[in-house]
C-alpha positions in Angstrom: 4.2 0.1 -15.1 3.0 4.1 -14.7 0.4 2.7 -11.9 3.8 1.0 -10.1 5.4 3.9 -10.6 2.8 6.5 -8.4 2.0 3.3 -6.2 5.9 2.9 -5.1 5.7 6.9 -4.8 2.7 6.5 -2.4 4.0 3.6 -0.4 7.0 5.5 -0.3 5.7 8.9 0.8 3.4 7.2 3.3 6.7 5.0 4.9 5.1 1.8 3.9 8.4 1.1 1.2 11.2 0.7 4.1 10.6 -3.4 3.4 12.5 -2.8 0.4 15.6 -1.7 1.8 15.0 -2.5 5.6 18.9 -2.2 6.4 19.0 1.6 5.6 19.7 3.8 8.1 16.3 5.8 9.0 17.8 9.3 7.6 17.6 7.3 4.3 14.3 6.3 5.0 13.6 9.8 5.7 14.9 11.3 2.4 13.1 8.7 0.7 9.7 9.5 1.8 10.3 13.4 1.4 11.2 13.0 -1.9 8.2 10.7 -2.7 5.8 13.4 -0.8 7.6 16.3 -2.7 7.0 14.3 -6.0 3.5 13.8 -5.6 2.6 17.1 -4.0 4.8 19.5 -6.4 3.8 20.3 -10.0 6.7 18.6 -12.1 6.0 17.9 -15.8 7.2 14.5 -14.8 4.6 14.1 -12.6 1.9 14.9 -14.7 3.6 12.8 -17.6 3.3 9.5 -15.5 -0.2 10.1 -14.2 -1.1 10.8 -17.7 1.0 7.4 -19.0 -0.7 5.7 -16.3 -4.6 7.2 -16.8 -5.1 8.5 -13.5 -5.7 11.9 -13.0 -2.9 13.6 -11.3 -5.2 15.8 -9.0 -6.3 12.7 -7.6 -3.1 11.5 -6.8 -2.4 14.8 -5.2 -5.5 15.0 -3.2 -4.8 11.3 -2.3 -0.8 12.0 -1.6 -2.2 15.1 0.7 -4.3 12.8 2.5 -1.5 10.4 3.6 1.2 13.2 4.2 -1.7 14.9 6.5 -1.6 11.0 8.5 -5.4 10.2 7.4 -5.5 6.8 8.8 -8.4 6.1 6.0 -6.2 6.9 3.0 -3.3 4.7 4.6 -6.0 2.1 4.5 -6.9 2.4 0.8 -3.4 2.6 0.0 -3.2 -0.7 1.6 -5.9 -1.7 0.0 -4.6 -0.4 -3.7 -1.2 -2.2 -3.1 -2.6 -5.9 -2.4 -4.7 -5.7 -4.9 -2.1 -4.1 -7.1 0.0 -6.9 -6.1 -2.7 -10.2 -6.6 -2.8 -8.4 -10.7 -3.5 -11.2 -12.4 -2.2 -12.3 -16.1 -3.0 -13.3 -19.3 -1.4 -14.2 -22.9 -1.7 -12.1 -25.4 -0.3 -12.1 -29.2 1.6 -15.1 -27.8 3.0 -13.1 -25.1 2.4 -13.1 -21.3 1.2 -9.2 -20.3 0.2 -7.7 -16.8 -3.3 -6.8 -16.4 -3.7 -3.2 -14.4 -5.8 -3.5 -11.2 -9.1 -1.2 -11.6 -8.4 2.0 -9.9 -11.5 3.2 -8.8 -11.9 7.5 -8.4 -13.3 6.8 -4.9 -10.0 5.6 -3.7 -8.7 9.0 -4.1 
């Protein structure tokens, strides 16, 4: 859930959320992605909490969130990348119920 979490905030910051809502006006759109950016690049508690909940390293995520806010055409790439795979997760039953396994997320993707 905590790799969702910064993936929706990456996908958000980079513009590629808008299928979500595609009917909102684009000053929504707007806020949405400057809020995302803001959230990645500023130095909240919260932000450390989830990258912490979710095992990633939040100067990664920062680096990476730099990248795309900067328009590197590469990082929009492996962002791509990261959300397909994120998205093909497979599944598996465990303790008798059905859990999500986390996609790999490798340090050279950020």
């Amino acid at each position: 859930m905590w790799r969702a979490t910064i993936l929706q905030a990456l996908l958000d910051a980079c513009n590629l959320g808008r299928s979500l809502n595609p009917s909102w006006p684009e000053w929504k759109h707007e806020k949405v992605r400057c809020e995302a950016t803001d959230w990645l690049l500023g130095d909240s508690q919260d932000f450390a909490e989830v990258c912490e909940a979710a095992d990633i390293k939040k100067e990664y995520i920062a680096k990476f969130a730099l990248r795309i806010s900067k328009g590197d055409n590469k990082a929009k790439q492996l962002l791509i990348e990261w959300r397909d795979t994120f998205a093909k997760q497979g599944r598996k039953i465990k303790n008798g119920v059905e859990v999500e396994l986390e996609p790999d997320v490798s340090d050279e993707i950020f």
